[in-house]
N, C-alpha and C positions, 0 to 999 in steps of 0.2 A: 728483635723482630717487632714490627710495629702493628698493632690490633686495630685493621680496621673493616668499615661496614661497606656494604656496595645496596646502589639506589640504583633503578632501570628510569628511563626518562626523563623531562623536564624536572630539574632542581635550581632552587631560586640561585640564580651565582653564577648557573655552572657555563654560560655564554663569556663572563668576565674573565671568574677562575680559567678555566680549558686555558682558555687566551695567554693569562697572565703566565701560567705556567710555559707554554712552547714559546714566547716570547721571550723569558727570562732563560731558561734554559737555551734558547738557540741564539742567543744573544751573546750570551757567554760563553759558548764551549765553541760557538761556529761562525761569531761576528756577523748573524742574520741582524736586519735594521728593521726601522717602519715597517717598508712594504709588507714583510713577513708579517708582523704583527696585524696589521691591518686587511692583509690577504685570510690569516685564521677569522679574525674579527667576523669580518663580511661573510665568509662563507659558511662558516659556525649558524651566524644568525639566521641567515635565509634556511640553513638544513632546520634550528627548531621550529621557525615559522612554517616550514612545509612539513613537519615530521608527521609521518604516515606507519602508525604504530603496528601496521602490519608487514611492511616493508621497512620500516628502519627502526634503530633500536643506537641508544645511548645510556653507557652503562659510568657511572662515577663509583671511585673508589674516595671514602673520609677517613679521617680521624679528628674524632672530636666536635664531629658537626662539619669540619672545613675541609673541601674538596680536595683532595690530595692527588688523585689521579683518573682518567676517564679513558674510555675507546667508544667510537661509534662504529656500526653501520650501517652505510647510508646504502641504502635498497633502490630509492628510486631516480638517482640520479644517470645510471647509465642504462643498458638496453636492458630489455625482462629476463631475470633471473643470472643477472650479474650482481652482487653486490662488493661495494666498495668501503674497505677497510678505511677510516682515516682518525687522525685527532686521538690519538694513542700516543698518552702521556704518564707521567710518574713525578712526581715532585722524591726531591732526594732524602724527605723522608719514608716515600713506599719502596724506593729504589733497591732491592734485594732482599724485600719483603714477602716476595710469594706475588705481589698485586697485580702486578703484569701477568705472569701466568695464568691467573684468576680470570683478569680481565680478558684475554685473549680466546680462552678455552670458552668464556660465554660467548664470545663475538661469535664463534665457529659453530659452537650450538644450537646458538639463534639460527645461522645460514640454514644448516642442515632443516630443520624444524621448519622453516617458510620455504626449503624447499629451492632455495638458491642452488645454480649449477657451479658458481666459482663466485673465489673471493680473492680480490686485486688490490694493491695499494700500492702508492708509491713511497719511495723511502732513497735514501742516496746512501752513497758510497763512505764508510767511517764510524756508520752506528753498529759496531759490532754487537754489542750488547742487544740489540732489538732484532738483527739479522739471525741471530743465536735462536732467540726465539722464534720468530716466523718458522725458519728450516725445523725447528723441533715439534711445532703444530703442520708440516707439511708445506708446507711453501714452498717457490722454488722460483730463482730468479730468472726471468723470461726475457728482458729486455733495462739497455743499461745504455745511457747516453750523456753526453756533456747538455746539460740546460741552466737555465735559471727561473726555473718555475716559480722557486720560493726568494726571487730576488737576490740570491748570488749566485757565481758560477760554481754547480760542483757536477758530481757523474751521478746522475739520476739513475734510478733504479727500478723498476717494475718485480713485484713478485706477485703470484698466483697461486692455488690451490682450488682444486676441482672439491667439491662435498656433495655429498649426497648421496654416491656412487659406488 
């Protein structure tokens, strides 16, 4: 099991790293290309550029100093008091570490705590592993369609959880 630390907000790297990591992972296991890559990139930067440390919240997980895995929530990007799950990653060294459960359980407790009514993300069709988890913090898949948001075709996925209630 691998021992690592978790840091709340801006960390030098962690715009690159995030990146590197859902780039190389979805590269390989899902044949995502650029776009994907440069869809994280763009959208990653403008959330730290606008991060509103009362409404969102970016949590990394290291080892060793090097960013291993991260979740955000991004609070203010949809209507008030919806936040939005994204950029929940694991490099294959946190991979059945506990780090993701860590991570996930803070994203949910931030919500509760600033008082958010739901938390939404998208996610598609094949990540059992991640779906596992969502459903075991409550989640629950609301809406599923064929897209290509992230630049190829697969069956996009919507899941939700009410908090605070």
């Amino acid at each position: 099991m691998a021992n690592f630390r978790t840091a709340t907000g801006y960390q030098p790297g962690i715009v690159g790293r995030v990146t590197e990591l859902h780039a190389q992972y979805y590269a390989e296991h899902w044949s995502f290309d650029h776009f994907f890559e440069t869809k994280i990139a763009t959208e990653l930067s403008n959330f730290i550029t606008h991060y509103n440390a009362t409404r969102d919240c970016i949590w990394s997980a290291s080892i060793n100093g090097n960013i291993e895995g991260s979740i955000t929530i991004d609070g203010s990007s949809e209507r008030e008091h919806i936040a939005h799950l994204r950029w929940f990653i694991l490099s294959e060294q946190l991979r059945g570490a506990g780090a993701g459960n860590f991570l996930l359980q803070q994203a949910v407790e931030f919500c509760e705590a600033a008082k958010f009514e739901s938390i939404y993300l998208w996610t598609f069709k094949g990540l059992d592993t991640a779906r596992h988890l969502y459903e075991k913090y409550g989640f629950q898949l609301i809406e599923e369609q064929s897209g290509a948001q992230w630049g190829s075709n697969v069956i996009e996925q919507k899941f939700e959880i009410r908090v605070g209630h």
